[in-house]
C-alpha positions as CSV (number, residue, x, y, z in Angstrom):
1,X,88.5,132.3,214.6
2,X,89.2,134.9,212.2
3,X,88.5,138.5,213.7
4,X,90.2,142.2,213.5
5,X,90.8,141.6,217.3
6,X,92.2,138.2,216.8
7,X,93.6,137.5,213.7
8,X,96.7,138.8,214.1
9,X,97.9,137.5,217.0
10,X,77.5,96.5,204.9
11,X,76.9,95.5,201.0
12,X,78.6,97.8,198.9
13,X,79.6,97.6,195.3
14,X,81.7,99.1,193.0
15,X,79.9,100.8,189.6
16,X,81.5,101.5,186.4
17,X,79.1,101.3,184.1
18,X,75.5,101.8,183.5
19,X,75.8,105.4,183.1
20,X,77.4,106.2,186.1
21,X,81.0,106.2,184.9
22,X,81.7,109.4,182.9
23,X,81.4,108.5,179.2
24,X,85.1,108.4,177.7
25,X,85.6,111.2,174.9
26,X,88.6,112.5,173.2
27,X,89.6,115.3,175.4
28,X,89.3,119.1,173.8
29,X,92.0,121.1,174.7
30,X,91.9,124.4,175.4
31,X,95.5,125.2,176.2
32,X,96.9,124.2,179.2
33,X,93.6,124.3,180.7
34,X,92.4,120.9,180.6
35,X,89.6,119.4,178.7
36,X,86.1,121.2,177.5
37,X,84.2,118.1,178.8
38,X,81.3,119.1,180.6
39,X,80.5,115.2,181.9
40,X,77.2,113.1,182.1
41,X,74.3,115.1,182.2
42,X,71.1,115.1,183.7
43,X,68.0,114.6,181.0
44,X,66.1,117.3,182.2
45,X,66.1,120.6,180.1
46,X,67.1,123.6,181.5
47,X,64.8,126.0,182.5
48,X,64.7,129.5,183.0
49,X,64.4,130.8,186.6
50,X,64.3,134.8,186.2
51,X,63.5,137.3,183.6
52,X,65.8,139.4,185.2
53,X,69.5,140.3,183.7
54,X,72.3,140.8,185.8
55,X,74.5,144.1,184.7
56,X,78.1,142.7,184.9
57,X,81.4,144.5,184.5
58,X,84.4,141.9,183.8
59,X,88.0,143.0,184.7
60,X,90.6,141.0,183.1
61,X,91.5,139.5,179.8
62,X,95.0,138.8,180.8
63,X,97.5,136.0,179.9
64,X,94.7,133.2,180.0
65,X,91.5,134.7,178.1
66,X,89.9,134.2,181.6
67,X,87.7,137.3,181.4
68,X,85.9,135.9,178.1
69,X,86.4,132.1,179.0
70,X,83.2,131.9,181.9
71,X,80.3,132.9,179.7
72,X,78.8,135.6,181.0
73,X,78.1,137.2,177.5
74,X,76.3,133.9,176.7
75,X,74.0,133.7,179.8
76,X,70.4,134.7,179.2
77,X,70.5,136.7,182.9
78,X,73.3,138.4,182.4
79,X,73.8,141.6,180.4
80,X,77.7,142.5,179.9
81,X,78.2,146.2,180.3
82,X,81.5,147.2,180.4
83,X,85.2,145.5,180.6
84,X,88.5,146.5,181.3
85,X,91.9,145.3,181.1
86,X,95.4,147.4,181.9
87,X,96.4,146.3,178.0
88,X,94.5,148.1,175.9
89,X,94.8,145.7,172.9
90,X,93.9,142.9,175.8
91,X,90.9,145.3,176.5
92,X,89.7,145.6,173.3
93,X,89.9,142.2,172.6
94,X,87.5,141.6,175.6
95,X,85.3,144.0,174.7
96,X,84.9,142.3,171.0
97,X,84.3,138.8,172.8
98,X,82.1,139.7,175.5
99,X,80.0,142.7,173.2
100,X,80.1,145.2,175.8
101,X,79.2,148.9,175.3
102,X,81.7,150.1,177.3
103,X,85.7,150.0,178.1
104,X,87.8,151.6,181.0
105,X,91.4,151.4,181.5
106,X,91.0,150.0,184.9
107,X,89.1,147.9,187.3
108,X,89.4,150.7,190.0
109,X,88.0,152.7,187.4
110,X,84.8,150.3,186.6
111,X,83.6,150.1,189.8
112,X,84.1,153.8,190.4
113,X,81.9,154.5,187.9
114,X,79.2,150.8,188.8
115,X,76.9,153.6,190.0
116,X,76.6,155.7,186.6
117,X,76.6,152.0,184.8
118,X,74.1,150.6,187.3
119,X,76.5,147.8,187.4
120,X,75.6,145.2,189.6
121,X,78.5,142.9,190.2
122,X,81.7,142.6,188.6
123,X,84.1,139.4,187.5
124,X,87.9,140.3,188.7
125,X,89.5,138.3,186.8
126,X,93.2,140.0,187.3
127,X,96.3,138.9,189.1
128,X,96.0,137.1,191.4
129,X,97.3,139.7,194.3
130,X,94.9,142.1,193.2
131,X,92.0,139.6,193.7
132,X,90.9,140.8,197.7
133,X,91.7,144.2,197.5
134,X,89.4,144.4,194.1
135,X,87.0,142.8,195.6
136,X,86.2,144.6,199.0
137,X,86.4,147.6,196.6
138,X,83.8,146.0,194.5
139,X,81.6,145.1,197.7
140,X,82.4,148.9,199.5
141,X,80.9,150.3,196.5
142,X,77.7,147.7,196.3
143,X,78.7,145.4,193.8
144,X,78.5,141.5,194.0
145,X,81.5,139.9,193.5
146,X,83.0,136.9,191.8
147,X,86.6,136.4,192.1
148,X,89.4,134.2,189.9
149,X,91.4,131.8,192.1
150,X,92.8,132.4,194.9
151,X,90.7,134.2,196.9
152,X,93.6,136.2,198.6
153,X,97.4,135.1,198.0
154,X,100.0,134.4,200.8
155,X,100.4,135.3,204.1
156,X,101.2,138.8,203.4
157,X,97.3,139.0,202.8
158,X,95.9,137.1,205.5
159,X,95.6,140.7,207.5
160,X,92.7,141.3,204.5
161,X,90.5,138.3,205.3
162,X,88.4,140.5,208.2
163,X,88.5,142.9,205.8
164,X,86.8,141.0,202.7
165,X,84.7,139.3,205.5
166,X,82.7,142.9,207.0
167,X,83.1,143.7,203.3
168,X,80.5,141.3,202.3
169,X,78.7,140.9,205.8
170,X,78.2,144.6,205.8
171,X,76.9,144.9,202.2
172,X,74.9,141.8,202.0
173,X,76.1,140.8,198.8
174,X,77.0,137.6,196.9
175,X,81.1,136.7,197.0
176,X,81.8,134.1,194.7
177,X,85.2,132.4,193.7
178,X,85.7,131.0,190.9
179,X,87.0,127.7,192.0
180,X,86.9,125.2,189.0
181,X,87.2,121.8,190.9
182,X,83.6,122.4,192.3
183,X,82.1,122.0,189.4
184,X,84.0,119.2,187.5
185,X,81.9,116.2,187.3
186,X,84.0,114.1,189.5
187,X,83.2,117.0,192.5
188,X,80.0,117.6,191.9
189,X,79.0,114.1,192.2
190,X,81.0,113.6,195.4
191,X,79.2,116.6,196.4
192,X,76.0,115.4,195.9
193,X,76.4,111.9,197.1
194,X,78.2,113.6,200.2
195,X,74.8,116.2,200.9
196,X,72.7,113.0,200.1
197,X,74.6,111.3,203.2
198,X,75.5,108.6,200.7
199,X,79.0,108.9,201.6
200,X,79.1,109.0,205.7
201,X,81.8,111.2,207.0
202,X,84.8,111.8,205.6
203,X,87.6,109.8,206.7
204,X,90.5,110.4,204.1
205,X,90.2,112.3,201.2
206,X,92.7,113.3,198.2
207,X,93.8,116.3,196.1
208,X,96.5,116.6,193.4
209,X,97.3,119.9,191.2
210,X,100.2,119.4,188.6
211,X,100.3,122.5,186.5
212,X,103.4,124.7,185.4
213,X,106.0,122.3,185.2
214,X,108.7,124.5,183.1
215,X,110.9,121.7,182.8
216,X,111.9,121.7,179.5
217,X,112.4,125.6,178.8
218,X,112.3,126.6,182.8
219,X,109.5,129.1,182.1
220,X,105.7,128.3,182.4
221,X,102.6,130.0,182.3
222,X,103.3,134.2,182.0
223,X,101.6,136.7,184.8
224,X,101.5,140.6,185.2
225,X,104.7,141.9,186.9
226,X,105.5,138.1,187.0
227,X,103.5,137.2,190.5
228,X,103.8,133.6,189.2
229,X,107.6,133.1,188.9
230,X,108.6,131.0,192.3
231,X,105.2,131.3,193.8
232,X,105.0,128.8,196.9
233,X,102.8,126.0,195.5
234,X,100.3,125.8,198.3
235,X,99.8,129.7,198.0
236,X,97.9,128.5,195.1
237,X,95.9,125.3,196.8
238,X,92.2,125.2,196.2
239,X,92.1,122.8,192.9
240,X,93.6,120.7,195.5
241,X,92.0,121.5,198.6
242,X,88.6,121.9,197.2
243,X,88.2,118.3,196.6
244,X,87.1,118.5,200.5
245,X,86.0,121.7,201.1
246,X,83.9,122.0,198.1
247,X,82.6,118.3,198.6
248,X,81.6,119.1,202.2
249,X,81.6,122.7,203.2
250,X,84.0,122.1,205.6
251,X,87.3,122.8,206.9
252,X,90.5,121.8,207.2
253,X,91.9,122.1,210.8
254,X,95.4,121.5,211.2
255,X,98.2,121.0,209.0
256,X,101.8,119.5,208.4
257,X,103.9,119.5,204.9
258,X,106.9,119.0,203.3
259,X,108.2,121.1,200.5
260,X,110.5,120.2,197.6
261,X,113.1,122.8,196.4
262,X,112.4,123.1,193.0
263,X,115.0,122.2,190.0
264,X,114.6,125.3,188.6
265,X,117.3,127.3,189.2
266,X,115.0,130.6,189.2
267,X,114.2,129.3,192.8
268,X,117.6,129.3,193.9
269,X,118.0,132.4,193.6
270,X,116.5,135.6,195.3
271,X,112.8,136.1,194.0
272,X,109.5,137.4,195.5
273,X,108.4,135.1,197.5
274,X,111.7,134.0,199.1
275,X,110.8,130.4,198.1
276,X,112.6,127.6,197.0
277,X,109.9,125.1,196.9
278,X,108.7,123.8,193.4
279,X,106.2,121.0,194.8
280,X,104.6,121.3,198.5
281,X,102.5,118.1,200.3
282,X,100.2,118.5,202.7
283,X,99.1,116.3,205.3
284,X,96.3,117.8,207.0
285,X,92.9,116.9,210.1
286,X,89.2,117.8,208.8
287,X,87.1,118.8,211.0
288,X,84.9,115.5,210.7
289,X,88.3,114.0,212.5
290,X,89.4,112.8,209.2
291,X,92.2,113.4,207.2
292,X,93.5,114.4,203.8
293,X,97.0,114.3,201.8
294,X,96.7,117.4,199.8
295,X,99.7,118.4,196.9
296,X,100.4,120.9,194.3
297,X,103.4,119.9,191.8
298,X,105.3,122.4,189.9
299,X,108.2,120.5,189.1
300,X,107.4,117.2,188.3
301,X,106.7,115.7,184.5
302,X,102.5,115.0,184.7
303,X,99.9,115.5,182.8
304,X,98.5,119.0,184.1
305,X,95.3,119.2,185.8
306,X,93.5,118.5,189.0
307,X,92.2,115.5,190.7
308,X,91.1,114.0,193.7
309,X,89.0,111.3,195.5
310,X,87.2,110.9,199.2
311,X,86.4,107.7,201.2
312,X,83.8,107.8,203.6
313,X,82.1,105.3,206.4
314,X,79.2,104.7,204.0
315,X,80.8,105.7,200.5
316,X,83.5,106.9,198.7
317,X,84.4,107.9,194.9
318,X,87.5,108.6,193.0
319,X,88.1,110.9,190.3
320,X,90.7,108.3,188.2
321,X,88.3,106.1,188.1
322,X,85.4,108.4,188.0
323,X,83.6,105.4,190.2
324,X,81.8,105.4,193.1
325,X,81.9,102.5,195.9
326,X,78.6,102.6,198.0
327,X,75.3,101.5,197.9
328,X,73.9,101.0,194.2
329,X,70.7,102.4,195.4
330,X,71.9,105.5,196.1
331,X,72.4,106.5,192.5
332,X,68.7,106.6,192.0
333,X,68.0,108.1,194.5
334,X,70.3,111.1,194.2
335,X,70.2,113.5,191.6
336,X,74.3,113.0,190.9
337,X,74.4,114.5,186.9
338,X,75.3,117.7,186.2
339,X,72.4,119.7,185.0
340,X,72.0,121.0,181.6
341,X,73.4,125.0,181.6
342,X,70.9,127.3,179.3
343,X,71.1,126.9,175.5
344,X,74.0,128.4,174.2
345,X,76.2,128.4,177.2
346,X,79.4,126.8,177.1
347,X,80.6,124.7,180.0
348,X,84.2,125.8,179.0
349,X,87.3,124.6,180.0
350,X,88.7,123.0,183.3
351,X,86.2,119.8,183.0
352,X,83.7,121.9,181.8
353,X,83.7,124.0,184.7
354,X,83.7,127.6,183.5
355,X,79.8,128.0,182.9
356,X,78.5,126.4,185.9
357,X,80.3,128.7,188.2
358,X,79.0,131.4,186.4
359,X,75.0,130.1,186.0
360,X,75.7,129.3,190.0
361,X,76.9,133.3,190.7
362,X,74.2,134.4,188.7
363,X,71.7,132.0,190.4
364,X,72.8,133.3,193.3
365,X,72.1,137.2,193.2
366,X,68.8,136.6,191.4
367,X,67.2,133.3,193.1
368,X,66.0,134.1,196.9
369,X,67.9,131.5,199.3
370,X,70.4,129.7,196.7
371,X,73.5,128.6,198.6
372,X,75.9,128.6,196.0
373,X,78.3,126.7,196.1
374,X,81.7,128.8,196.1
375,X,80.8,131.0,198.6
376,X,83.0,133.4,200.9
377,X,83.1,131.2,204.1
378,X,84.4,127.4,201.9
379,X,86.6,130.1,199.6
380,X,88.3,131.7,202.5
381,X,89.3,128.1,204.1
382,X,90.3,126.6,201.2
383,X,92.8,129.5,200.2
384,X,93.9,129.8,204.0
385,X,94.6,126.1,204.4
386,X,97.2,126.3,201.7
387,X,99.0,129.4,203.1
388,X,98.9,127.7,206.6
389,X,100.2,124.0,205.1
390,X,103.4,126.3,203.0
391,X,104.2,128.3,206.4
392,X,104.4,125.0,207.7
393,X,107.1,123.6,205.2
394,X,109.0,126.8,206.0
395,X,109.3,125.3,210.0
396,X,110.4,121.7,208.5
397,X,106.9,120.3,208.8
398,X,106.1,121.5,211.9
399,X,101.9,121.1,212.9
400,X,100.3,124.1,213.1
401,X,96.6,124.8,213.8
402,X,94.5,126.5,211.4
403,X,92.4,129.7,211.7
404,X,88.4,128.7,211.5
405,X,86.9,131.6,209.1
């Protein structure tokens, strides 16, 4: 357990057709960021659920448009009122995208000021080392919080998950990360089959991130102060892990992985991280006494993107095939399609991910007993089981045992 004390030391078919498959479309790129596909939908219209707006402050522009790219200037409960971005140009360009009144030349700033701007949560979308110690700022101060991937980065940070923790157990507000596997069709319909008890426990399940590869021109995607260059794959795990965790809300336990020294030559010589891993694989135990082979790849030449796929006693479903092998019954029964987001609302990039995390934080601060669906407890372990599987490719694989949140 994580603590300030403690931490430190029978018939069965398979469907592909008849509306359950995801209809095939031409994917819509939107730069290295996977397809604008928001999936099969569920017929019902949206409808409204407060009359309330949510005053948001969003911190981060950055290399990837992230700030702008999750909709909250298009949601009818949300009310954008100030943005900020260490590039000024970067800022303004936020601030022209998002409409807000308001600028300041920092997210330390923002929330300094949430009070004056009754600001009630804020987005940090920033680098990625930033992300926890923005965020227990943002919390201190009263704020609800949603959070870009990872939820804290490496094991230099793990002394800041108490922290974050009392953060948001002593303010009683919402923590959110923005984890985009969760709500990708293919997740969301494991999820649901998996809640449903459709699926049975999970007995092996699968998660693959290939992003970055920099093999042609040995770069890849930019970052402030360059916290991406060598970073240790598995430092950045959860659009792999989160094929489990996000499907069942619950943990990995124990871990052992194998690391790949990268090609690159930038990670054979000194950097940041001290790493020289360009792809990591996990093997790792659930806590349902299952197991899961979990990978994030660099280095190799693949189509970028996430994917993943869980077998269970009663059910299982896998994202190639977007296909599900279970009872046929089931799928009337449960309510698998990903609902309709409010008119106007873009379900954005990452398989149409963007807006549903947003609706679901959102949802969350304004609708009395939502359990949304990225929150601090499944974010935490899905970051930390990535740190733990990395420390293990540093011991040659050795099997270590994993913190519980």
């Amino acid at each position: 357990m994580f603590s300030r004390r403690g931490f430190l030391g029978g018939s069965a078919a398979l469907f592909a057709a008849g509306g359950f498959a995801a209809t095939q479309e031409k994917h819509k790129k939107q730069g290295d960021f996977d397809d604008m596909y928001a999936g099969e939908l569920a017929h019902a219209d949206w409808q409204p659920f407060s009359d309330k707006k949510v005053r948001v402050g969003i911190a981060g522009e950055g290399v990837c448009n992230f700030g702008s790219q999750f909709g909250y200037q298009n949601h009818p409960n949300v009310e954008v009122v100030a943005v900020t971005d260490l590039d000024p140009a970067k800022c303004k360009l936020l601030q022209e995208r998002t409409r807000a009144p308001k600028t300041y030349p920092s997210c330390e700033e923002m929330i300094k000021n949430a009070a004056a701007d009754k600001l009630e949560a804020v987005y940090i979308a920033t680098d990625a080392p930033s992300h926890a110690r923005l965020a227990i700022m943002a919390l201190e101060h009263g704020l609800h919080v949603a959070s870009a991937v990872p939820a804290i980065l490496g094991k230099d940070q793990l002394e800041l998950v108490p922290k974050l923790l009392d953060a948001v157990k002593a303010s009683g507000k919402v923590y959110h990360m923005n984890e985009t596997t969760a709500f990708r069709e293919s997740c969301y319909t494991m999820r649901k089959l998996y809640e449903a008890g459709e699926l049975g426990n999970i007995v092996y399940a699968e998660g693959e991130y290939f992003h970055c590869t920099g093999l042609k021109d040995g770069l890849g995607v930019g970052s402030y102060k360059g916290w991406r260059d060598c970073i240790p794959p598995l430092y950045y795990a959860t659009h792999s892990t989160g094929y489990y965790t996000f499907t069942t809300h619950k943990r990995f336990t124990e871990v052992t992985c194998i690391g790949r020294p990268s090609v690159l030559p930038q990670y054979s010589r000194p950097n940041r991280y001290n790493n020289c891993f360009g792809s990591e694989f996990a093997f790792y135990k659930n806590e349902e006494g299952g197991s899961a082979r979990i990978l994030v790849a660099y280095d190799v030449l693949a189509r970028n993107g996430e994917r993943g796929r869980v077998w269970g006693t009663k059910g299982s479903y896998d994202d190639l095939t977007m296909s599900f092998l279970g009872d046929k019954e089931a799928l009337d029964r449960v309510a698998w399609r990903k609902p309709k987001l409010p008119p106007g609302m873009p379900a954005g990039g990452h398989g149409g991910s963007h807006g549903y995390l947003t609706d679901d934080f959102i949802r969350a601060i304004l609708v009395k007993d939502h359990h949304h669906c990225c929150d601090i407890k499944t974010s935490l372990e899905s970051t930390i089981a990535g740190i733990y599987a990395h420390l293990s490719a540093l011991k040659g694989g050795e099997t270590l045992k994993i913190p519980q949140v």
